[in-house]
CHARMM internal coordinates of N, CA and C (Angstrom, degrees):
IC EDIT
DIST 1 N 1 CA 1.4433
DIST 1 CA 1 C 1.5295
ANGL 1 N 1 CA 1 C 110.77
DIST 1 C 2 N 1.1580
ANGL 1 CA 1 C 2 N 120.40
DIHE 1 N 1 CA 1 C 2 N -25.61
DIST 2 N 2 CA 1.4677
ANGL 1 C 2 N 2 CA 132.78
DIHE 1 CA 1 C 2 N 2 CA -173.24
DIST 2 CA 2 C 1.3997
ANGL 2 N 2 CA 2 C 87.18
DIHE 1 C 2 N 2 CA 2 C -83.36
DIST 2 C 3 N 0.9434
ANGL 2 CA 2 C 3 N 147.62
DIHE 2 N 2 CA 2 C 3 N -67.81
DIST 3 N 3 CA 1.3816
ANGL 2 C 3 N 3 CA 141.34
DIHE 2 CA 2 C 3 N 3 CA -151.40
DIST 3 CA 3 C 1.4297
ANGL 3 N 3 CA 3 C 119.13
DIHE 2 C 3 N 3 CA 3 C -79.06
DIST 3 C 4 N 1.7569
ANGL 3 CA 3 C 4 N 118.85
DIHE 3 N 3 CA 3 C 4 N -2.56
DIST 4 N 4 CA 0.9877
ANGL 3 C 4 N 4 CA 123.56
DIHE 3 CA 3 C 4 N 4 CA 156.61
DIST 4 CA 4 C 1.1729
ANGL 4 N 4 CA 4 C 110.31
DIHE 3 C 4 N 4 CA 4 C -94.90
DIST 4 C 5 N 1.4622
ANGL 4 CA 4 C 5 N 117.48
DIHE 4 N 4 CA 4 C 5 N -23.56
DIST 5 N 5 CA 1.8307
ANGL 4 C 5 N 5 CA 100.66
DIHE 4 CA 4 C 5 N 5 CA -164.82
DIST 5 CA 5 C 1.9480
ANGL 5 N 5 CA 5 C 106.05
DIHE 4 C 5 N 5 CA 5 C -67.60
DIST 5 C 6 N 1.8220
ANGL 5 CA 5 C 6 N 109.53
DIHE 5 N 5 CA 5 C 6 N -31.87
DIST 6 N 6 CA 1.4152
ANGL 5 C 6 N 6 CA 132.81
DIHE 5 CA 5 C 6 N 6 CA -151.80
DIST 6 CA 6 C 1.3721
ANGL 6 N 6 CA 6 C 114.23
DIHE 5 C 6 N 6 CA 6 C -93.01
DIST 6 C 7 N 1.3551
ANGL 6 CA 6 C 7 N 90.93
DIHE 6 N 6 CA 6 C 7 N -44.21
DIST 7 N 7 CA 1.8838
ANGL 6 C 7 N 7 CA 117.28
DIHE 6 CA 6 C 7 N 7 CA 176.69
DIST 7 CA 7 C 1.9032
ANGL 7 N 7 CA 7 C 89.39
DIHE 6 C 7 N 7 CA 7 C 66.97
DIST 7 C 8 N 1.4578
ANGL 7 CA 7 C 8 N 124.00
DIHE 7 N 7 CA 7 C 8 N 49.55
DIST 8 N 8 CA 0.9455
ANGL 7 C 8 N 8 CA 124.76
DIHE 7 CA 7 C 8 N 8 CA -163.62
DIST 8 CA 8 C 1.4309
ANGL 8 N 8 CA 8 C 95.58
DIHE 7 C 8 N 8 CA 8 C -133.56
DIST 8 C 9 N 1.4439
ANGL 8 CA 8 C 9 N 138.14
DIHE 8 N 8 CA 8 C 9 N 97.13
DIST 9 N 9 CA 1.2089
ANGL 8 C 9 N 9 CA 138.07
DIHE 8 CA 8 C 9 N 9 CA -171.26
DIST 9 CA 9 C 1.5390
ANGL 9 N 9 CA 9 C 98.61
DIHE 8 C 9 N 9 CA 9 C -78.61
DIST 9 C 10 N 1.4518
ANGL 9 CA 9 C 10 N 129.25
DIHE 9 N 9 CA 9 C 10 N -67.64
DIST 10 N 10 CA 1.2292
ANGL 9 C 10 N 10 CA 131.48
DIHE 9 CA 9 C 10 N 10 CA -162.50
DIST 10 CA 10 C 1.3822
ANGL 10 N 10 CA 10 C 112.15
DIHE 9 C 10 N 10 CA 10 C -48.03
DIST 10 C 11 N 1.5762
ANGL 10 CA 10 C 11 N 121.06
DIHE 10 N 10 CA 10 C 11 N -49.29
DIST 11 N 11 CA 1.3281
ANGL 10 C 11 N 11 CA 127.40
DIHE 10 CA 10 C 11 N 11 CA 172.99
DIST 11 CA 11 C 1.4216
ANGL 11 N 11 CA 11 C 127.98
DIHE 10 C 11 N 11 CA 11 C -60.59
DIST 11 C 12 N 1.8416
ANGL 11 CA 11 C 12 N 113.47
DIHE 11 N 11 CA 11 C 12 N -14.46
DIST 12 N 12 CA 1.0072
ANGL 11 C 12 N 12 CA 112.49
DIHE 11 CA 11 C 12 N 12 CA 169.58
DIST 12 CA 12 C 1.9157
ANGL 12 N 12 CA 12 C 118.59
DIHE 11 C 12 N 12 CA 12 C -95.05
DIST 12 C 13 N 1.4610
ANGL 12 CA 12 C 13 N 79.73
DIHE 12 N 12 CA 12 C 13 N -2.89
DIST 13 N 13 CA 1.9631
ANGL 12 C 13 N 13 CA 81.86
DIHE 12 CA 12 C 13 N 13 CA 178.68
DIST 13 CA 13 C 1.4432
ANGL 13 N 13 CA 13 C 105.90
DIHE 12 C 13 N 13 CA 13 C -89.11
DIST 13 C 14 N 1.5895
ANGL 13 CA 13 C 14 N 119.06
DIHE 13 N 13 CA 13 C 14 N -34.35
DIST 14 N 14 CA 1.5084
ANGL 13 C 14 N 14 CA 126.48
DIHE 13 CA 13 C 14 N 14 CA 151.13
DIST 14 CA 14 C 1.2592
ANGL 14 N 14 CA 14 C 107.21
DIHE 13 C 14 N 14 CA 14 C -28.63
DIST 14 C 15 N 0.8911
ANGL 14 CA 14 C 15 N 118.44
DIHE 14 N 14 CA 14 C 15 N -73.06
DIST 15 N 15 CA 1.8967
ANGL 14 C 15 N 15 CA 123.88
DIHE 14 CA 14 C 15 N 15 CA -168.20
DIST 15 CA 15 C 1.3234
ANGL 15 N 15 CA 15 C 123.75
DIHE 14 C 15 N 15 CA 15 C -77.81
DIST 15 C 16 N 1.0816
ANGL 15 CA 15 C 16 N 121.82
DIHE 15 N 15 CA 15 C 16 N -11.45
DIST 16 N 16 CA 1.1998
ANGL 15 C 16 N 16 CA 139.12
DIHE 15 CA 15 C 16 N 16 CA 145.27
DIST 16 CA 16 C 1.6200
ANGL 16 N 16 CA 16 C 128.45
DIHE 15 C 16 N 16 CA 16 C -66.08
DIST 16 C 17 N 0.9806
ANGL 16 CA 16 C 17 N 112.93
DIHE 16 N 16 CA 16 C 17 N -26.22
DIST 17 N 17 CA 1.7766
ANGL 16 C 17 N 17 CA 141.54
DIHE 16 CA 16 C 17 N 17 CA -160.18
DIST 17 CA 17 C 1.8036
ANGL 17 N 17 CA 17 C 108.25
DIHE 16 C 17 N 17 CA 17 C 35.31
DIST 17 C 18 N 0.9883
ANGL 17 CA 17 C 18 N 111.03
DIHE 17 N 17 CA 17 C 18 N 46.57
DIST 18 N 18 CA 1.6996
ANGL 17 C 18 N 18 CA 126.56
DIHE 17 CA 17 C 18 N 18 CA 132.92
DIST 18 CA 18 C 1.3521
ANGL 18 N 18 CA 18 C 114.95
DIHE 17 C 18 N 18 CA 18 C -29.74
DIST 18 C 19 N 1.3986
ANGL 18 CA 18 C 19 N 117.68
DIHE 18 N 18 CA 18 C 19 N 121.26
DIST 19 N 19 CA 1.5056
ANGL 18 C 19 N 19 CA 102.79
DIHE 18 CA 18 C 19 N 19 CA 160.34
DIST 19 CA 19 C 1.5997
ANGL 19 N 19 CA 19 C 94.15
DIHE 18 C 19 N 19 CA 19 C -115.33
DIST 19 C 20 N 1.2539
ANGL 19 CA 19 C 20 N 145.17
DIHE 19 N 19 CA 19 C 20 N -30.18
DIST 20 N 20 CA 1.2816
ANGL 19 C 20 N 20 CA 113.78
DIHE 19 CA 19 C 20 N 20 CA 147.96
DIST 20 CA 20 C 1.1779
ANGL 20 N 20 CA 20 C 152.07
DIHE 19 C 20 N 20 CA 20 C -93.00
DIST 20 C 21 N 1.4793
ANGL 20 CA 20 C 21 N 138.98
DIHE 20 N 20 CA 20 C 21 N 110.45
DIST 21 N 21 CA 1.3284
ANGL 20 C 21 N 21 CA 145.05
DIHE 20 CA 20 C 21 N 21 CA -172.82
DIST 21 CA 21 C 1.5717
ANGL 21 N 21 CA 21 C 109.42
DIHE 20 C 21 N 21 CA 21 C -6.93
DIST 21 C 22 N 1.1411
ANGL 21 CA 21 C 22 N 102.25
DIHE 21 N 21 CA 21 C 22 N -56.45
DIST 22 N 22 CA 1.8713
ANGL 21 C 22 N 22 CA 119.26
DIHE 21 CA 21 C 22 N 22 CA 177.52
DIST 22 CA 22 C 1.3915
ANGL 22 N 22 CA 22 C 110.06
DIHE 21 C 22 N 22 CA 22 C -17.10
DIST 22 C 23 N 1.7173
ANGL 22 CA 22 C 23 N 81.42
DIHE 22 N 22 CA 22 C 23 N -69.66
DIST 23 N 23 CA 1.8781
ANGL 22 C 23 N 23 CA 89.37
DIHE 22 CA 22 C 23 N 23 CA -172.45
DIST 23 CA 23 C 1.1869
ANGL 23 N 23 CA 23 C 121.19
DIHE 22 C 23 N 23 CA 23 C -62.77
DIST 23 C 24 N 1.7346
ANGL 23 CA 23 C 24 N 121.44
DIHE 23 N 23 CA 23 C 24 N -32.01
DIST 24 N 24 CA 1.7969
ANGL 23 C 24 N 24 CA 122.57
DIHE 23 CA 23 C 24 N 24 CA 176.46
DIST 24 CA 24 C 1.6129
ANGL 24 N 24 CA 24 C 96.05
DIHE 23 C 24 N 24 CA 24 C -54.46
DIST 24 C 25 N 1.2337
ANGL 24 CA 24 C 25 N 122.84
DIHE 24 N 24 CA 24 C 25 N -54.40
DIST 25 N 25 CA 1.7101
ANGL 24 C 25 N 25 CA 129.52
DIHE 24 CA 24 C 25 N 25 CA -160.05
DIST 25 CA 25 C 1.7935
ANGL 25 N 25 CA 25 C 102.92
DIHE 24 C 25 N 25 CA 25 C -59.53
DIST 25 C 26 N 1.5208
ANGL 25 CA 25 C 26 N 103.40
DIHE 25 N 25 CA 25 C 26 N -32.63
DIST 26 N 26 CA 1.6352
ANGL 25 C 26 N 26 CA 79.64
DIHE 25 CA 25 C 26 N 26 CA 165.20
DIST 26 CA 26 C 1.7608
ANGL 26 N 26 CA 26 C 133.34
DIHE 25 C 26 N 26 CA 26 C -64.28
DIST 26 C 27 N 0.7795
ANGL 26 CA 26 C 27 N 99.65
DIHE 26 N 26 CA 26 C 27 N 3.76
DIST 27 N 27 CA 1.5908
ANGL 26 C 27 N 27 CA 111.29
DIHE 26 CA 26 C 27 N 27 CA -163.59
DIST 27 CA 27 C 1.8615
ANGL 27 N 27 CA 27 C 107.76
DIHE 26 C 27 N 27 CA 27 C -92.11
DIST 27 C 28 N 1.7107
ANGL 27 CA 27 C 28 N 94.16
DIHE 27 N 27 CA 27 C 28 N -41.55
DIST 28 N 28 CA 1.5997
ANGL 27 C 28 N 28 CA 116.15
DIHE 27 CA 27 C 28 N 28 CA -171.29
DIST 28 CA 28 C 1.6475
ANGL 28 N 28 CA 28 C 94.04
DIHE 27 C 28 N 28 CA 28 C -39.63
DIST 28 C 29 N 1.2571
ANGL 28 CA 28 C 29 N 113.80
DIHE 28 N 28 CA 28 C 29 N -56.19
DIST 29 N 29 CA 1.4756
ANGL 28 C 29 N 29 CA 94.90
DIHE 28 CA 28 C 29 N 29 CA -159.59
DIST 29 CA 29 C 1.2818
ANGL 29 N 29 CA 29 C 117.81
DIHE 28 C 29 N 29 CA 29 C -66.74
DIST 29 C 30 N 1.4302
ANGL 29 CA 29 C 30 N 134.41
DIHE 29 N 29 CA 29 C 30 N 18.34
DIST 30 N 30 CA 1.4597
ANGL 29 C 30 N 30 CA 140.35
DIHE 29 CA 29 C 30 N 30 CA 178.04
DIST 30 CA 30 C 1.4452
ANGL 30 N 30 CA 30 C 87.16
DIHE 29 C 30 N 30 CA 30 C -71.67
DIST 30 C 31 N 1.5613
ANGL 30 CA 30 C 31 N 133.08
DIHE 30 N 30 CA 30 C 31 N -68.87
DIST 31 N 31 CA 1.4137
ANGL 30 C 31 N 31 CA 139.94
DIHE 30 CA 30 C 31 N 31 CA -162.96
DIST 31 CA 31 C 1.6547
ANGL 31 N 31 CA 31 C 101.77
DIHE 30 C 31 N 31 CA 31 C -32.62
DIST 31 C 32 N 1.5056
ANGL 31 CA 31 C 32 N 88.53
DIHE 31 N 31 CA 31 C 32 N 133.18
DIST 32 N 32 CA 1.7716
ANGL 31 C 32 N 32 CA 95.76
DIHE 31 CA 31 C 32 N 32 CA 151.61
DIST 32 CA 32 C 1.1560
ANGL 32 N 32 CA 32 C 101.05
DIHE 31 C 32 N 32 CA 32 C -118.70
DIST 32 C 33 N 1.5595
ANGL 32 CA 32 C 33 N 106.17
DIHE 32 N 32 CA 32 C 33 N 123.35
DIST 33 N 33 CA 1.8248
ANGL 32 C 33 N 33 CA 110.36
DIHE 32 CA 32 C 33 N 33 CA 169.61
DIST 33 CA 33 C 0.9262
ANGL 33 N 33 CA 33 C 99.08
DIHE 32 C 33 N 33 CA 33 C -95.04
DIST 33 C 34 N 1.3661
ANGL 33 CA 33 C 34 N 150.18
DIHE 33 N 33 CA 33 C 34 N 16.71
DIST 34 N 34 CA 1.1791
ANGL 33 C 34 N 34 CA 145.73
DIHE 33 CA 33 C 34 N 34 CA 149.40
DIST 34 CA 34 C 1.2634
ANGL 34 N 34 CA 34 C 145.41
DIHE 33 C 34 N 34 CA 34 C -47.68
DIST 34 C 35 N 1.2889
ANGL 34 CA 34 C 35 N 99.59
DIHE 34 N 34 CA 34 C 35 N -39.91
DIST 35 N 35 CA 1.7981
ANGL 34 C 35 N 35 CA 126.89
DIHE 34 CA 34 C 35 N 35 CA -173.22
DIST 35 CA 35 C 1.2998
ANGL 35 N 35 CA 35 C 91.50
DIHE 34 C 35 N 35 CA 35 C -107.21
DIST 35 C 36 N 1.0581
ANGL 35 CA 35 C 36 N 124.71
DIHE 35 N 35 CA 35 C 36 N 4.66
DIST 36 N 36 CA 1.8605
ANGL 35 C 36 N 36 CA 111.85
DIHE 35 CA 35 C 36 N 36 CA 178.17
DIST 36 CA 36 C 1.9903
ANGL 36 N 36 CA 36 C 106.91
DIHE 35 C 36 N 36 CA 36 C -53.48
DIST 36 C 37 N 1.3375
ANGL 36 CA 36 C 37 N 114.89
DIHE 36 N 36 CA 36 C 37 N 160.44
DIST 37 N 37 CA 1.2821
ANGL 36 C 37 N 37 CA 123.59
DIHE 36 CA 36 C 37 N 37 CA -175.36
DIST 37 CA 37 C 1.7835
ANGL 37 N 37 CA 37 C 88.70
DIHE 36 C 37 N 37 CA 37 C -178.52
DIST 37 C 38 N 1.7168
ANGL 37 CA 37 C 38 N 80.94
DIHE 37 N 37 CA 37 C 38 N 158.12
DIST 38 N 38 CA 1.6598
ANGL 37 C 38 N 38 CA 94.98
DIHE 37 CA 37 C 38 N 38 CA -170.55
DIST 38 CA 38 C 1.9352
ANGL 38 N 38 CA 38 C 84.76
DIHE 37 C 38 N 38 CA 38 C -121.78
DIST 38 C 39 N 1.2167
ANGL 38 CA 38 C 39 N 119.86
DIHE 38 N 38 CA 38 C 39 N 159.50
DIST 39 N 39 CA 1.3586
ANGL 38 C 39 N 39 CA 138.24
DIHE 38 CA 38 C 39 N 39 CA 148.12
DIST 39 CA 39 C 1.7692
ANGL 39 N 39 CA 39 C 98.93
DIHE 38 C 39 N 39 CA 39 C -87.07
DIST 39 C 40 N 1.5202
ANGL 39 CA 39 C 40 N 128.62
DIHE 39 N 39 CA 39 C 40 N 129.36
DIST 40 N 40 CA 1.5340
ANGL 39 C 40 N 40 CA 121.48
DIHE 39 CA 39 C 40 N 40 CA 162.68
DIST 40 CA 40 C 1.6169
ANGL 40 N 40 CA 40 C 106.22
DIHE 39 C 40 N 40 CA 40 C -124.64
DIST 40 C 41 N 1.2517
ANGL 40 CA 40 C 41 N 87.88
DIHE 40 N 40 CA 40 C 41 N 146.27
DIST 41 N 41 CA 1.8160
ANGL 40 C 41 N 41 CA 103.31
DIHE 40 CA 40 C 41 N 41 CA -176.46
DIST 41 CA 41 C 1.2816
ANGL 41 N 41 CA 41 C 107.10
DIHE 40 C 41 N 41 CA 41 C -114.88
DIST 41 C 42 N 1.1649
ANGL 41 CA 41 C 42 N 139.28
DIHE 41 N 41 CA 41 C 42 N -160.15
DIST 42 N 42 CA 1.6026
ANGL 41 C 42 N 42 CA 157.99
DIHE 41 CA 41 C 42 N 42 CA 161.67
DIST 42 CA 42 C 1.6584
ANGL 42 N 42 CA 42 C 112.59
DIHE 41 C 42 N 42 CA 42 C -168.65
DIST 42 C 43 N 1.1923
ANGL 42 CA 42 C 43 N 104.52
DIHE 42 N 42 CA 42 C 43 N 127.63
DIST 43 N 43 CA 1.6323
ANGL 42 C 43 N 43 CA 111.12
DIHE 42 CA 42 C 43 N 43 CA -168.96
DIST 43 CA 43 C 1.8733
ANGL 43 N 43 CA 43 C 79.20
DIHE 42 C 43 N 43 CA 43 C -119.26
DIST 43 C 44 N 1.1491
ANGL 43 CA 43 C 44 N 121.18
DIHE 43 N 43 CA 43 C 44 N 144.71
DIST 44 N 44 CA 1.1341
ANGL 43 C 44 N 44 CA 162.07
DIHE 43 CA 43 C 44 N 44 CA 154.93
DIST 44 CA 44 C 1.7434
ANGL 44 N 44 CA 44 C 141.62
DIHE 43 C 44 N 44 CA 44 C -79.81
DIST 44 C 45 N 1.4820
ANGL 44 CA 44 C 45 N 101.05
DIHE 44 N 44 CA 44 C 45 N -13.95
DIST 45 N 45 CA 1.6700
ANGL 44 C 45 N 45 CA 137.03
DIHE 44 CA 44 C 45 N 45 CA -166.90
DIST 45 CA 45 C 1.4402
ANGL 45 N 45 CA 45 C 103.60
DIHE 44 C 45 N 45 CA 45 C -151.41
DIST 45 C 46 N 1.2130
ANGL 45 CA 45 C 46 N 104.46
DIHE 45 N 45 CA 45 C 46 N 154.59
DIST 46 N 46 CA 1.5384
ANGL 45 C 46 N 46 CA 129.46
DIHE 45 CA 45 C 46 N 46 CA 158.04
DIST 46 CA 46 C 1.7504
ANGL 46 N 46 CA 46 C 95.33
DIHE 45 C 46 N 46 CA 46 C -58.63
DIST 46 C 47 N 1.3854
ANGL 46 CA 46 C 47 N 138.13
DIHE 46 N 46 CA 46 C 47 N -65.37
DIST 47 N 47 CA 1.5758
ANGL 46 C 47 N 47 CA 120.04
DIHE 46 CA 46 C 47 N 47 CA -170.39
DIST 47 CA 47 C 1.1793
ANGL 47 N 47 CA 47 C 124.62
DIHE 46 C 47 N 47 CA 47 C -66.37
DIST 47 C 48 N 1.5132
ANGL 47 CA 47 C 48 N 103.21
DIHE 47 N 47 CA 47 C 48 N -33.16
DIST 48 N 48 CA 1.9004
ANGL 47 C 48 N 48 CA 102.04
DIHE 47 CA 47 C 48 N 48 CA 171.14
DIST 48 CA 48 C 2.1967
ANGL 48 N 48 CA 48 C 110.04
DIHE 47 C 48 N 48 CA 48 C -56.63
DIST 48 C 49 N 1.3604
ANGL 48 CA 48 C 49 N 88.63
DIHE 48 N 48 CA 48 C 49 N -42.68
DIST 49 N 49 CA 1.3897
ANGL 48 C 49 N 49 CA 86.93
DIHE 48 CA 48 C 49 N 49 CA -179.06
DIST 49 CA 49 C 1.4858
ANGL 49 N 49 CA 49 C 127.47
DIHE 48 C 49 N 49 CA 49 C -48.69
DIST 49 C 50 N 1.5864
ANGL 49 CA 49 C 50 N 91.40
DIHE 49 N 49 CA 49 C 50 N -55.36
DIST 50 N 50 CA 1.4957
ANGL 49 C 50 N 50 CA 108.40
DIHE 49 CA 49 C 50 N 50 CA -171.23
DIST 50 CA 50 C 2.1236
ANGL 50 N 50 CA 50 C 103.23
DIHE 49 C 50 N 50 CA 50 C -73.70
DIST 50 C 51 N 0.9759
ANGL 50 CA 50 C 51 N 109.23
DIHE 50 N 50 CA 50 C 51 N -27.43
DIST 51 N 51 CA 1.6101
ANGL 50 C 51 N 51 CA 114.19
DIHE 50 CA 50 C 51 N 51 CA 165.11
DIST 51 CA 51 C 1.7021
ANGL 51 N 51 CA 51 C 109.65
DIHE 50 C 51 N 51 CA 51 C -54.56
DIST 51 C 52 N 1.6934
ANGL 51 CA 51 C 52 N 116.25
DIHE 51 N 51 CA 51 C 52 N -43.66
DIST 52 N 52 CA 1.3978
ANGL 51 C 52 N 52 CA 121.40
DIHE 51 CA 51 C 52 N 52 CA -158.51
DIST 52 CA 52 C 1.8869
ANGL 52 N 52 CA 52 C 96.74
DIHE 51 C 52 N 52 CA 52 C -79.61
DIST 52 C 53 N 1.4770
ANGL 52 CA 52 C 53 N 91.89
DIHE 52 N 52 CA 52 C 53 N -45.88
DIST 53 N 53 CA 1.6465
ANGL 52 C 53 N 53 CA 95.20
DIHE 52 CA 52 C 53 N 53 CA 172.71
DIST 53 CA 53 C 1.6623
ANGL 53 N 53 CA 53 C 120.22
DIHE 52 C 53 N 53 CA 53 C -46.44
DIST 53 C 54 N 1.3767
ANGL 53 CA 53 C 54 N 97.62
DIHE 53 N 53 CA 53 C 54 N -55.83
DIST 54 N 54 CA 1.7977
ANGL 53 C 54 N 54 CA 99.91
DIHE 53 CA 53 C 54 N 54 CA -164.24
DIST 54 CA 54 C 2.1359
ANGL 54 N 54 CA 54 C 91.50
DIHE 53 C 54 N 54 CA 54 C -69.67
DIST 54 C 55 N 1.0063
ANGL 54 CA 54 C 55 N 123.42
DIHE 54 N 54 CA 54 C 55 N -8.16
DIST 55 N 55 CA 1.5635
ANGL 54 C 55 N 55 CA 130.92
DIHE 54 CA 54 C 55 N 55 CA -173.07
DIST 55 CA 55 C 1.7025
ANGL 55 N 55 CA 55 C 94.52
DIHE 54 C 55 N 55 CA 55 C -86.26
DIST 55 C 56 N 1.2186
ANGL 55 CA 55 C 56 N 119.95
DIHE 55 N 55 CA 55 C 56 N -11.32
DIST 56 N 56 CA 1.8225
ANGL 55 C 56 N 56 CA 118.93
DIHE 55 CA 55 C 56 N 56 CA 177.22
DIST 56 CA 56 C 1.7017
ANGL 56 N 56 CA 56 C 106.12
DIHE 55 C 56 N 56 CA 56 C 100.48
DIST 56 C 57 N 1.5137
ANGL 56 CA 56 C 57 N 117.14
DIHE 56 N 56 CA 56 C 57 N -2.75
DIST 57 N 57 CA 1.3936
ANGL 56 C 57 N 57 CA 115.54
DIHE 56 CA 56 C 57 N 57 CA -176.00
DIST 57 CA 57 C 1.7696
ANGL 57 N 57 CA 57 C 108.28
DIHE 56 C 57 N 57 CA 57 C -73.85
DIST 57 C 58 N 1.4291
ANGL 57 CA 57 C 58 N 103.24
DIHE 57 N 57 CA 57 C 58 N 137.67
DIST 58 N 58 CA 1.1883
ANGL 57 C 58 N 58 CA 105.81
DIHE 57 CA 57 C 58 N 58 CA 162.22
DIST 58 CA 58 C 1.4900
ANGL 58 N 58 CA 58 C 138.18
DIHE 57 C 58 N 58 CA 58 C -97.66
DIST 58 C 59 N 1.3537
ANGL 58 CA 58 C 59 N 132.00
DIHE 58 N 58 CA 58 C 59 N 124.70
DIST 59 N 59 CA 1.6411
ANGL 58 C 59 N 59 CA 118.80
DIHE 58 CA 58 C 59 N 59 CA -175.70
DIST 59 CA 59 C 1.6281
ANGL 59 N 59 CA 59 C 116.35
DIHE 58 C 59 N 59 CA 59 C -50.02
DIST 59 C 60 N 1.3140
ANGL 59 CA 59 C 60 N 102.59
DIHE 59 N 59 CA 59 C 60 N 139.12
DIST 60 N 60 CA 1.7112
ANGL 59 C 60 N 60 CA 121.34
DIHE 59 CA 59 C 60 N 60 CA 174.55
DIST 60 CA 60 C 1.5231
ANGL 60 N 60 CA 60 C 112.10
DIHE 59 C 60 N 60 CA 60 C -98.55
DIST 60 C 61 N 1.3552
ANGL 60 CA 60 C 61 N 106.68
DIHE 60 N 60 CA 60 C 61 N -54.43
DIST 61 N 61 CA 0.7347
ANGL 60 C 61 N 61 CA 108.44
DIHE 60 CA 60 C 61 N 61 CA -175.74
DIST 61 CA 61 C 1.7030
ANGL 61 N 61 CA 61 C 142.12
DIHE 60 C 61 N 61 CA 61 C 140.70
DIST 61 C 62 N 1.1555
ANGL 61 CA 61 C 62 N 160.41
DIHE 61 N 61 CA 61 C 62 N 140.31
DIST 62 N 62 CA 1.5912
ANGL 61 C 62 N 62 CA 127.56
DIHE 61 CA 61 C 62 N 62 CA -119.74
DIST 62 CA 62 C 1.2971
ANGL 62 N 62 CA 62 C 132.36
DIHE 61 C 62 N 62 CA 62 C -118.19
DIST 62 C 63 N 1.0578
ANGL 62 CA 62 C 63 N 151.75
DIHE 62 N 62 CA 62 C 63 N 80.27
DIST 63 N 63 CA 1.5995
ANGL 62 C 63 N 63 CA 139.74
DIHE 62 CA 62 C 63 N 63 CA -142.78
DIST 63 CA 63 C 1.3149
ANGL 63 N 63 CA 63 C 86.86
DIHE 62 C 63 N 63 CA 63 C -136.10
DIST 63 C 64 N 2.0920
ANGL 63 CA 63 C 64 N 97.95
DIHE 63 N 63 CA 63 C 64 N 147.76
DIST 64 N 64 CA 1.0623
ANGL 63 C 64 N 64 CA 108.68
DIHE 63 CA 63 C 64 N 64 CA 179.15
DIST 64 CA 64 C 1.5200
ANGL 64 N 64 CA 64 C 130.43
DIHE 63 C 64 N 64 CA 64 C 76.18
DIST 64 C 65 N 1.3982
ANGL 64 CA 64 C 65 N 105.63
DIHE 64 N 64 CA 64 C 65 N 9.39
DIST 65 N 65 CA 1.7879
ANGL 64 C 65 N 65 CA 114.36
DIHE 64 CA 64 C 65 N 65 CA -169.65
DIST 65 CA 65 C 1.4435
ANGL 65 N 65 CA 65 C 116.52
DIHE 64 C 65 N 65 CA 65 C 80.66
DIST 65 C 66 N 1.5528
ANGL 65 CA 65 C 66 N 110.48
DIHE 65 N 65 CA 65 C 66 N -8.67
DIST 66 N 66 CA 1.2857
ANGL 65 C 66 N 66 CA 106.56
DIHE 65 CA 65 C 66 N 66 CA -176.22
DIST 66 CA 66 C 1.3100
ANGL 66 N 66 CA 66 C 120.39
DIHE 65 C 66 N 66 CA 66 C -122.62
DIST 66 C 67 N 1.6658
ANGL 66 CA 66 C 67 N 139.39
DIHE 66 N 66 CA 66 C 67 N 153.26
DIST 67 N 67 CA 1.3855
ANGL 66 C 67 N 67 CA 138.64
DIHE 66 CA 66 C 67 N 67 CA -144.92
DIST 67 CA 67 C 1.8144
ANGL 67 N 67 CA 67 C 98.75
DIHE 66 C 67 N 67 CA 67 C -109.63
DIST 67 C 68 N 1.4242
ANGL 67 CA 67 C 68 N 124.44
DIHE 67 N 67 CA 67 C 68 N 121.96
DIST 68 N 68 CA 1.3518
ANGL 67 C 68 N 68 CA 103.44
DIHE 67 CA 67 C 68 N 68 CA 170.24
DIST 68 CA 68 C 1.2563
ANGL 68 N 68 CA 68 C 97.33
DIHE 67 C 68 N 68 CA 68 C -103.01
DIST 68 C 69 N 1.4266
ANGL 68 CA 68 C 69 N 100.65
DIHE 68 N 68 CA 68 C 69 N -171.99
DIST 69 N 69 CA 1.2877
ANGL 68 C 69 N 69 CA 114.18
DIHE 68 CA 68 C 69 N 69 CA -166.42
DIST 69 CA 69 C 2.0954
ANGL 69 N 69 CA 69 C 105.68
DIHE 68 C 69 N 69 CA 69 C -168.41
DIST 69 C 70 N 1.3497
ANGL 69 CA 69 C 70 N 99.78
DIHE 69 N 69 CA 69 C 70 N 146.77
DIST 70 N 70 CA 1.2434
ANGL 69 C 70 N 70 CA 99.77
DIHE 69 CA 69 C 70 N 70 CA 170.36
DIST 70 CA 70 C 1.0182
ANGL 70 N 70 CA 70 C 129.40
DIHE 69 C 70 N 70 CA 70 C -152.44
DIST 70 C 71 N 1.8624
ANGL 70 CA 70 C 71 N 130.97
DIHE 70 N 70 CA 70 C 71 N 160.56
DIST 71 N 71 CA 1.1763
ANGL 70 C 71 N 71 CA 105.67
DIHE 70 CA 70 C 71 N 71 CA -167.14
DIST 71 CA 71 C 1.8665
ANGL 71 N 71 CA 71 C 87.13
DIHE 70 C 71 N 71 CA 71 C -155.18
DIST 71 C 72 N 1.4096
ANGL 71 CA 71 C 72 N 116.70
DIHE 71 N 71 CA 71 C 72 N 148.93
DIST 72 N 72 CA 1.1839
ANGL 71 C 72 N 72 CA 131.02
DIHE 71 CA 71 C 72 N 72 CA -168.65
DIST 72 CA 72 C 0.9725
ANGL 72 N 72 CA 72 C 133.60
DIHE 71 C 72 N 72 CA 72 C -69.13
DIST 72 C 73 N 1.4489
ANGL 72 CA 72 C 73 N 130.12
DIHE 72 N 72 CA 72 C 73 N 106.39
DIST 73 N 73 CA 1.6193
ANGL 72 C 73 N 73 CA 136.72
DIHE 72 CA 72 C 73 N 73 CA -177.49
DIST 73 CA 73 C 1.8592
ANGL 73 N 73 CA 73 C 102.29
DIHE 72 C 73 N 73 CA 73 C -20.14
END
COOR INIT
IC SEED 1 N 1 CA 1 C
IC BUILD
């Protein structure tokens, strides 16, 4: 589940305490990148933003004057 939320292999063999990569990579094929989906917001202000952040959203990035943001089904 970590390794889908992060798409961060190394950090999940860290947390795992793997000392070889090998063994985290057996696991990969649990992921379905298939069903992936984003929730997207747009904050408009510094408080909508900082509200979307502490909510687990991450910045995308800004067009139009306005900040999106997204965060994972």
């Amino acid at each position: 589940m970590e390794y889908s939320r992060t798409k961060d292999i190394l950090y999940v063999k860290e947390l795992l305490g793997h000392v070889n990569i090998n063994n985290t990579l057996v696991y990969t094929h649990l992921v379905n990148f298939g069903s992936e989906g984003f929730v997207c917001k747009v904050a408009e202000n510094v408080e909508e933003a900082k509200t979307l952040i502490e909510s687990g959203f991450e910045y995308v990035t800004e067009v139009n004057g306005v900040k999106l943001f997204r965060k994972r089904k």
